[in-house]
N, C-alpha and C positions, 0 to 999 in steps of 0.2 A: 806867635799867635796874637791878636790885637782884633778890638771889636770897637761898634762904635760905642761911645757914653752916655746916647742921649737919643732921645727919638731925634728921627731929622726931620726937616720941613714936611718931606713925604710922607710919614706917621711910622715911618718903618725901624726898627732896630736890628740892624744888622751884625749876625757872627760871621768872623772872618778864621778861617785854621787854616794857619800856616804852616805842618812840619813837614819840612823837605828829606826829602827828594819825592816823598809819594803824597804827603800828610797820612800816614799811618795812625790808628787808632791810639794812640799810647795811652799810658794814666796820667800822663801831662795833657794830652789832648781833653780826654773824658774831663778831668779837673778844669780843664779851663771852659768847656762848654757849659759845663753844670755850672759854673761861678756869673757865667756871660748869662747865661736862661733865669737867675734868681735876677742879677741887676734887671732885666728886660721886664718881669715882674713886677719892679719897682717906677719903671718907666710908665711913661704917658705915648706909647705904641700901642698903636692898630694893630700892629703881627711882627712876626721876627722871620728873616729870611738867612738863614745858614748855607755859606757857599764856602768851598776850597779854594784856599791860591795855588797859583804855581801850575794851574794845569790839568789837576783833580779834587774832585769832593773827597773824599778820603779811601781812600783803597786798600781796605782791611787794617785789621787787629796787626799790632808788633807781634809777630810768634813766637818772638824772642825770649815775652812775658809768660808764655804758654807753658813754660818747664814748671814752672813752678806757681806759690797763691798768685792770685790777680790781685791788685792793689788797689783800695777804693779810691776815687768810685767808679762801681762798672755799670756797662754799658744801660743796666736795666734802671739803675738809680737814673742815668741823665736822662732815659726815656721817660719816665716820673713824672719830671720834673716839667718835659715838653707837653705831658698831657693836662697837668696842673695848671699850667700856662692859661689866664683868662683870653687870649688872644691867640687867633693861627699861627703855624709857625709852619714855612716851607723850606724844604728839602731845594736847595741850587744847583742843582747835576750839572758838570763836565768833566772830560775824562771817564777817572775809573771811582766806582763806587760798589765795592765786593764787602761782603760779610758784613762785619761790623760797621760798615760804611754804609752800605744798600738799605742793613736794619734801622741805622739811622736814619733816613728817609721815609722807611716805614713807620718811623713810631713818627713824623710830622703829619700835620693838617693836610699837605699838598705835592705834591712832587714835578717840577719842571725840568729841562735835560736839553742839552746842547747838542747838534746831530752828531757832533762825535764822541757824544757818552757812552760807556760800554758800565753794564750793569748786570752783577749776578751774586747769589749767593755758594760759594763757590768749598762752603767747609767739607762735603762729605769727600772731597780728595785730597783732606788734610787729618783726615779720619775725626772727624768730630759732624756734627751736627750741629747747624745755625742756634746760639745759644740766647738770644735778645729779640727773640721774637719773631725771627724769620719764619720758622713753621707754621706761626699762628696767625699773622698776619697777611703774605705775600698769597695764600688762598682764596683770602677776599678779595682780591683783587684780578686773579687769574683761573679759579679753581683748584679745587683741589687735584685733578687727574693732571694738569699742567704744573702746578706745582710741584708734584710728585718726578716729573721730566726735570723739569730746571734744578731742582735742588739736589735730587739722587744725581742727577748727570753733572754736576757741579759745573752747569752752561751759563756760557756769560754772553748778553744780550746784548745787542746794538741798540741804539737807542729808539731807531726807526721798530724797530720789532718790541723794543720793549711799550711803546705806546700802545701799537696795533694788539699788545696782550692785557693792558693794562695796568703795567709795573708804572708807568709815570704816569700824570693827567693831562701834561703838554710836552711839545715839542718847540723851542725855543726856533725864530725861523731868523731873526737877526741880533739886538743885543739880549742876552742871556739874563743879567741883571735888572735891567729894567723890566723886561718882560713880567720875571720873578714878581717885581717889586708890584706889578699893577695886576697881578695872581693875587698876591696875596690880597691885597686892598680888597678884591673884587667878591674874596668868602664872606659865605653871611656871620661866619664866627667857625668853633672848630669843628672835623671832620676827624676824630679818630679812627682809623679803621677797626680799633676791638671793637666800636658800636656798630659796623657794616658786617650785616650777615655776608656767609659763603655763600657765593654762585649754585643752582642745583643742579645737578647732572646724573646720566644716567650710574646707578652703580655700575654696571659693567665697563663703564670708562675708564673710572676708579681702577677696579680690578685689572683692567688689560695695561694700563700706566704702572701700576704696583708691579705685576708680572714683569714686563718687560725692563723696567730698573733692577729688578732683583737678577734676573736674568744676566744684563752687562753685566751685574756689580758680582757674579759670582756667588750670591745671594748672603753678602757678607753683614754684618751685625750693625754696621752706621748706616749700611743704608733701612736694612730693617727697624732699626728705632725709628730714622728721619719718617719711613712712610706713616707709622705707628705716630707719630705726632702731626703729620701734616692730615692724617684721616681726623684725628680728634676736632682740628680749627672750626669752631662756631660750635662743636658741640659741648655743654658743659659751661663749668664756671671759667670767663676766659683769664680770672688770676693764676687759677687751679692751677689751668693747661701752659700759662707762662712759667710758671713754678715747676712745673713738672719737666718743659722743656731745658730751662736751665742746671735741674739736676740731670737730666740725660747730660746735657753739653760737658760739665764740669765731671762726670766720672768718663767719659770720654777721653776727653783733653787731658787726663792723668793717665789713661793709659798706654799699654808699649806699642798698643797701633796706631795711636796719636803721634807717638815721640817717633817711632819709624818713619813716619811719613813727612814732620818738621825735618828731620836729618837730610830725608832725600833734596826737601824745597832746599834746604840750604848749601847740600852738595851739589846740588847743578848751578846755582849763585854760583858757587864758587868755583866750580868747572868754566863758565863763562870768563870769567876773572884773570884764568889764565892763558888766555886769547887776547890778543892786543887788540885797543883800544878802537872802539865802532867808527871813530875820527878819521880814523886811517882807509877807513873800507870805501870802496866803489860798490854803489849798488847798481847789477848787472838786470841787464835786458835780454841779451840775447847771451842764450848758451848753448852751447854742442856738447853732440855725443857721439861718441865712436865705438861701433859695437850696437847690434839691435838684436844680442841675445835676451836671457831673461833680466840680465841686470842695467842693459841699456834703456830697455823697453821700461820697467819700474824707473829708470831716472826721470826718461823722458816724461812718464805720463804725472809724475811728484814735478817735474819744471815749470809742466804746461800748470797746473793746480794751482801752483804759484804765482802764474798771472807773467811767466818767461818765455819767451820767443824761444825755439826750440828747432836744433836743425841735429836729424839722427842720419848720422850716414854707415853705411855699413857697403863693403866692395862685393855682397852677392846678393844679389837682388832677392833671390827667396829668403835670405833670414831677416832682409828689409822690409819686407811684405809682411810676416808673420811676424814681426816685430812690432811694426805699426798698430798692427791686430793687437798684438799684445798688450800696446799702450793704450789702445782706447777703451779695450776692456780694462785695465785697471782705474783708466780715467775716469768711466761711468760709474765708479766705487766710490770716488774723490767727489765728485761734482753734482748737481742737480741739473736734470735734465737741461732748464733754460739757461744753465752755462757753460754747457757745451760746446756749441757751435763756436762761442769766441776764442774758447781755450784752443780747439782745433784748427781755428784759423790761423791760430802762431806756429802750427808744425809743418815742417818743411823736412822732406827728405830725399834723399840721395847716396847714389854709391859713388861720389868722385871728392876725394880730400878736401879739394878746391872749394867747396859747397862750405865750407869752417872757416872760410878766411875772413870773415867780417864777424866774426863770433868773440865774446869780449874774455869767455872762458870756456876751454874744451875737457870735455870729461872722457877720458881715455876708459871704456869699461870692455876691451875685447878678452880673450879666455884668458885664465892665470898660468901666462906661460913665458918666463924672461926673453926665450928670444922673439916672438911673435911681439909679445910687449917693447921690447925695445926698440926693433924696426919699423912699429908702427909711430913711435916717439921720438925717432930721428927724421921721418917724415914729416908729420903732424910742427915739429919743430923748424923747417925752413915754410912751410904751408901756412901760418898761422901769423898774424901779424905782432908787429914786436912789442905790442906792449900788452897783449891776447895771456893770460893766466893759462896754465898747462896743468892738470890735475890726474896724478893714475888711480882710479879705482881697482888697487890690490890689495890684495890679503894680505900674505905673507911675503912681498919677493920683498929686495934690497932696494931703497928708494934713492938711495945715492946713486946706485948705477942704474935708473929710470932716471933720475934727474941729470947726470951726464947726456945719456943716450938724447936728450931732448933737444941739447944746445941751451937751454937756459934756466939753469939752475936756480936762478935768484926769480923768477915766477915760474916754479916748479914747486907743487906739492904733493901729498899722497891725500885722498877723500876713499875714508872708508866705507862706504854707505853697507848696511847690514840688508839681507835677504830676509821674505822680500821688499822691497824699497817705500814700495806705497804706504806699508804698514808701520816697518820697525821704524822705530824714533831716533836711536843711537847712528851718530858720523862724528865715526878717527879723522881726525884731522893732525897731517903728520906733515909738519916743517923739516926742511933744514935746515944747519946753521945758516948758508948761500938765502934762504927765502926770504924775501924782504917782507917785513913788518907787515905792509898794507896788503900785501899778497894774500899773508895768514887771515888780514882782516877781513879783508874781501871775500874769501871762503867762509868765512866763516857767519858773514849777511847771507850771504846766500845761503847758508844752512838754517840758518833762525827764518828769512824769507819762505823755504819750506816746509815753516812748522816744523822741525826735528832741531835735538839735542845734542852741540857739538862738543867733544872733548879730545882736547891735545893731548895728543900719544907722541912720543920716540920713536925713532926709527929704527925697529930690531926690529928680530922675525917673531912677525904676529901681532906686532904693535902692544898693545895693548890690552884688548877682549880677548884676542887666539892667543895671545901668548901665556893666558894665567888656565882660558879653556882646556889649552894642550895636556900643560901641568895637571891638573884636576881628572881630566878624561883618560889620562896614561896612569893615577893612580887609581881609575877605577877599572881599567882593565888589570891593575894587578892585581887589585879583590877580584876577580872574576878567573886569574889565574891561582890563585888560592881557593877555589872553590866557592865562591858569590855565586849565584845564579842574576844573570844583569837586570832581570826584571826587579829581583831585591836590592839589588844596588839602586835602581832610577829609581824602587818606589821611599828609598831614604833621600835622595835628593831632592823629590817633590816634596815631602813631607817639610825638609829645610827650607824652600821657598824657591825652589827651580819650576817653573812651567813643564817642562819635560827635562825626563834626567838623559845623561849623555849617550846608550846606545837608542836611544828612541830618537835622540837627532841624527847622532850614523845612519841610522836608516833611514833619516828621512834627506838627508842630504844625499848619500850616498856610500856606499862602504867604498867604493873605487876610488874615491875622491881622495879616504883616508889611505888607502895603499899606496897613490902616485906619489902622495909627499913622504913615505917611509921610503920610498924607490931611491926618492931625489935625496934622504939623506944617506942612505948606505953607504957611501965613501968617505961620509966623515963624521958615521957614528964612533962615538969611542968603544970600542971594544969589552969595556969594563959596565959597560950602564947598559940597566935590565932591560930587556928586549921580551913583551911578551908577543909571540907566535900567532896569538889562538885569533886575531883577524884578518892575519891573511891566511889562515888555517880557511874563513869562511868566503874570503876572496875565492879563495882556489875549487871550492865546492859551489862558485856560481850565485852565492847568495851577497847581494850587494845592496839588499836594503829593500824599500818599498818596490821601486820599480821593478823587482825580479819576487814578489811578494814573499819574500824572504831575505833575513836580515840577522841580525840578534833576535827578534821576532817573527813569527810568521803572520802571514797579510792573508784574509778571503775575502770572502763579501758578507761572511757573520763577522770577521772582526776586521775591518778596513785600518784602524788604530793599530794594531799589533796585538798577539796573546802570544805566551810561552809557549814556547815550542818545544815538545817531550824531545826532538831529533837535539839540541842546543844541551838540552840540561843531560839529555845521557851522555852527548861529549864532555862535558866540565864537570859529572862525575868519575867519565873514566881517565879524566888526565889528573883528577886527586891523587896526591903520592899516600902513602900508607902513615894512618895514624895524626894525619894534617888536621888542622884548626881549621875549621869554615868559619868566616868573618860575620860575627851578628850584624845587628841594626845599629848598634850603638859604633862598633867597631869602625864599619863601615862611613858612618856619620864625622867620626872624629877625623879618617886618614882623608876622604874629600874633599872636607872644611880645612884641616891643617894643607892641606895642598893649595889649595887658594889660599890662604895665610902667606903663607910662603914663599911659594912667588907674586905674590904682592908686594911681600916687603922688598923681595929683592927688586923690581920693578919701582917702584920708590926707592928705593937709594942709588939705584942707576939713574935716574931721570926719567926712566920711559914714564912714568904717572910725573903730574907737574902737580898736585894736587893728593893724600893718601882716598880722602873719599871720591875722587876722579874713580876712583874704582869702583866703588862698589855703584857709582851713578852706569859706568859702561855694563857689568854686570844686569843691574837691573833693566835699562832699555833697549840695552843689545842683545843679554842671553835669556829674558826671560822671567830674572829674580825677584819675587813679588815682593812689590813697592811696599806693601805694608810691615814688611818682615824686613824692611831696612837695608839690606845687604850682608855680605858674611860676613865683611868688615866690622859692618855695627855691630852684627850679632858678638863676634870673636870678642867687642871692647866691653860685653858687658858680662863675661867669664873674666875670672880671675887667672893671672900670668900665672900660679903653676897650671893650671888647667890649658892653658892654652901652651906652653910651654910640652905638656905631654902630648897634645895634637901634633907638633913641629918633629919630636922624636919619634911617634910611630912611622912619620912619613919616610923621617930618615933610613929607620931599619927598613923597612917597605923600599926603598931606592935605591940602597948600596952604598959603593965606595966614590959613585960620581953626585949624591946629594951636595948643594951646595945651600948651607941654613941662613934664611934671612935675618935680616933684624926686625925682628917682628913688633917686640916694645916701643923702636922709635916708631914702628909706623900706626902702630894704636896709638902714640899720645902726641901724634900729629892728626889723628883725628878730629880732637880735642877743641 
């Protein structure tokens, strides 16, 4: 970090922060602003203009500091210190400037910004709320009902839109620097925004902004304080309300849905991490898909969003047509009206192979069925030109024999994209040894290109997410052959931080779906490992989920979601044997939880996870797992080993003589 010593010719004294790779807020940073704002005090400066090097003004708080006390001085001391300042003092935006970055700007005289500054207060998705003055501040300048948007939604602004709202006062149109420099000269002295009253507006703006964040948010407790401090701005003593916003922040920031949610930021860090290097990657243009069922259509219309040239081909014209349909209705989810038209002008489709051969990567998404799959990959593999990336969007088959079938192994990989595509965040990304480095890379640009969360899985069956889901979903249908009724089973797994517990996604996927893969293992189930009956027991009575309004649940039009079905619970009373234990809540909790445990660990000591928190990131964006509740994984590491140690042995007794027990210790303290 380095400032200048002295006013320069121009009157100005300038702070310069330099800590790389982002300039992160640290107590190094804060110390040396606050040390640069006293010298500038002592100077013969007109004003002080505060810029980042490197590429950013500062782009939030180290989280790192978050675990524990903050260290002085914070953020609210060096804002003090800028308002004590006899002279302006401007905010230099470029790049990124989040949280304690953004705040810092707020508490200056002035704020200017580079067109490609992106700026937001971004803490309620880190479960805290802006602690240094965001809520009291950033109102004055946009309102409070906008306020309420940007800060509950933890949305980060372009610089162009941050003007037109009144987050900065200028738009830098050529040197950034100077510009600043002849800003600042230009005030008649300071501008604090605590002396600028809020905006008025109707209440009911208010109200209907309140609603509607509460609403996304679930109506969960950070965004409820945030709005509860961004209604107070200008009302009141504005010390009071800084005071009072900072103790919100700091009992926040200590607690477990703070520290859930630092794990998650830093498990996808480190889920990226094990992805080869962005160096290596070709960023693509144009991409294919094959297949314009439901999952071709969600690729295509997440490609087009993306801003990718997109060629869907599919060999039957009607599933091409209703395909199409498919993609555009989810496009017009994705996009705003007046970006339409150009997204749509990069799709192109067709039923003749040929139609892929100038495509730079082909995304293979036809049914999950190895021989349909493979032939259409021994095709697709002389059709494609030879340096054209080859990707199968499978589930479960064997990617080594998709990567043969294709002819080229070494730009052959598996992309797992989750159902459905437009929405879910999580993409398996499954190598093999044969995939070159840049292959991996270049999937994996393209996965971050569509906004979504990639993590490298192994190539076994299920990768990843299906192979820990399986585990978990086949111990809860042994509670359910013990006498659970499923609806008390799913309602412990939400409780745990599941979205929906597992027979409510059987039915909503399909119970058929789960009978063809018990078909396909019949010949080489082992003999010895428990087999419970009771769902193809409801196969065979025609009940196969939502689409037959019957499932583990029954479907009307009074409950379109599912309710218990008395026909359900009289079967799984009458198949209680005599004098049997029914599985409480608690019971129930521990053998679900240890089943993910479990094969987690074994999953991590095989390879298939490259990362132990890789898991619980696919968990959370692929099944559901609410982010603020960390993962199982986290939850599991802050029980104690014999407690967790008893979750591993129920499951065993609950499995039989084919259990096989992970190392679960090493993979909690590779969490670590």
């Amino acid at each position: 970090m380095q400032r200048s010593d002295s006013a320069v010719s121009d009157g100005i004294f300038e702070i310069v922060i330099d800590n790389p790779p982002v300039n992160a807020g640290t107590q190094a940073v804060r110390a040396f602003v606050l040390e640069a704002l006293q010298d500038a005090a002592k100077s013969a400066a007109q004003a002080v203009v505060i810029r980042g090097k490197g590429g950013n003004f500062v782009a939030g708080s180290d989280l790192r500091e978050f675990s524990g006390p903050l260290a002085a001085p914070q953020w609210p001391e060096v804002f003090t210190a800028i308002a004590n300042l006899p002279m302006p003092v401007i905010a230099t935006i470029e790049g990124a400037a989040f949280g304690g970055g953004y705040e810092l700007a707020l508490a200056c005289d002035g704020r200017i910004a580079s067109p490609d500054a992106i700026l937001g207060l971004p803490e309620v998705a880190l479960g805290i709320v802006p602690g240094a003055g965001g809520t009291q501040r950033l109102p004055r300048l946009t309102g409070r009902s906008e306020a309420i948007r940007l800060i509950c939604g933890a949305v980060r602004v372009p610089a162009e839109e941050a003007l037109r709202l009144g987050m900065i006062d200028r738009l830098a149109s050529e040197d950034l620097l100077s510009e600043a420099k002849d800003f600042a000269l230009s005030l008649p002295g300071k501008q604090p925004l605590d002396a600028k009253p809020v905006p008025e507006e109707p209440d009911q703006q208010i109200e209907e902004a309140a609603a509607l964040a509460l609403k996304k948010a679930r109506s969960n407790r950070v965004v409820r304080e945030a709005i509860a401090l961004i209604r107070s701005a200008g009302q009141g003593d504005v010390t009071e309300n800084l005071a009072r916003e900072r103790e919100v922040f700091q009992t926040l920031r200590t607690g477990d849905e703070a520290a859930a949610l630092r794990y998650q930021f830093f498990a996808e860090r480190t889920a990226a991490k094990s992805l080869p290097k962005a160096s290596r990657a070709a960023r693509l243009s144009r991409v294919g898909v094959l297949g314009a069922g439901t999952m071709g259509a969600g690729l295509t219309a997440s490609l087009l969003a993306a801003g990718k040239s997109v060629t869907l081909v599919d060999i039957a014209e009607t599933a091409l047509e209703k395909g199409r349909e498919t993609a555009v209705s989810a496009l017009n989810r994705l996009l705003a009206p007046d970006d339409m038209a150009e997204a749509m002008a990069q799709l192109r489709t067709s039923s003749e192979l040929g139609a892929l051969s100038e495509c730079e990567m082909v995304i293979e998404a036809v049914i999950e069925d190895a021989g349909v799959k493979t032939a259409v990959l021994q095709q697709l593999g002389t059709a494609l030109s030879p340096s054209a990336v080859l990707a199968s969007n499978t589930s479960y088959l064997d990617i080594a024999t998709l990567a043969k079938a294709s002819g080229r192994p070494d730009r052959f990989l598996g992309l797992h994209f989750f159902a459905p595509v437009p929405q879910m965040a999580l993409v398996e990304i499954v190598p093999l040894p044969e995939t070159l480095p840049e292959v991996c890379a270049t999937a994996a640009r393209l996965v971050r290109d569509m906004g979504k969360i990639a993590v490298k899985a192994g190539p076994c069956e299920g990768f990843l997410g299906n192979r820990i889901y399986a585990a978990y979903r086949a111990q809860c249908e042994f509670l359910v052959d013990e006498g659970a009724m499923p609806w008390d089973v799913d309602a412990v797994l939400r409780a745990q931080g599941f979205r929906m517990g597992v027979f409510q996604v059987g039915d909503l996927s399909g119970l058929d779906i789960g009978w063809a893969l018990r078909r396909k293992r019949d010949a080489t189930r082992d003999p010895a490992e428990r087999y419970v009956d009771m769902p193809d027991t409801l196969y065979d009575m025609g009940r196969l989920g939502r689409k037959t309004d019957a499932g583990w649940y029954l479907y009307n039009a009074d409950n379109p979601h599912g309710a218990p079905d008395p026909e359900i619970e009289a079967l799984i009373r009458a198949r209680r044997r005599a004098g049997q234990s029914v599985p409480d809540a608690e019971t129930i909790r521990r053998r679900a939880m240890g089943a993910i445990l479990n094969e987690a660990a074994l999953a991590f000591a095989d390879g298939t996870a490259s990362a132990a928190s890789d898991i619980d990131v696919v968990l959370v964006n692929g099944y559901g797992f609410a982010r603020d509740k960390g993962g199982p994984l986290w939850q599991a590491a802050r029980l104690c080993a014999t407690e967790r140690m008893a979750m591993i042995d129920a499951v065993a007794v609950a499995n039989g003589p084919t259990f096989r027990r992970g190392p679960v210790e090493d993979l909690i303290a590779a969490l670590h």
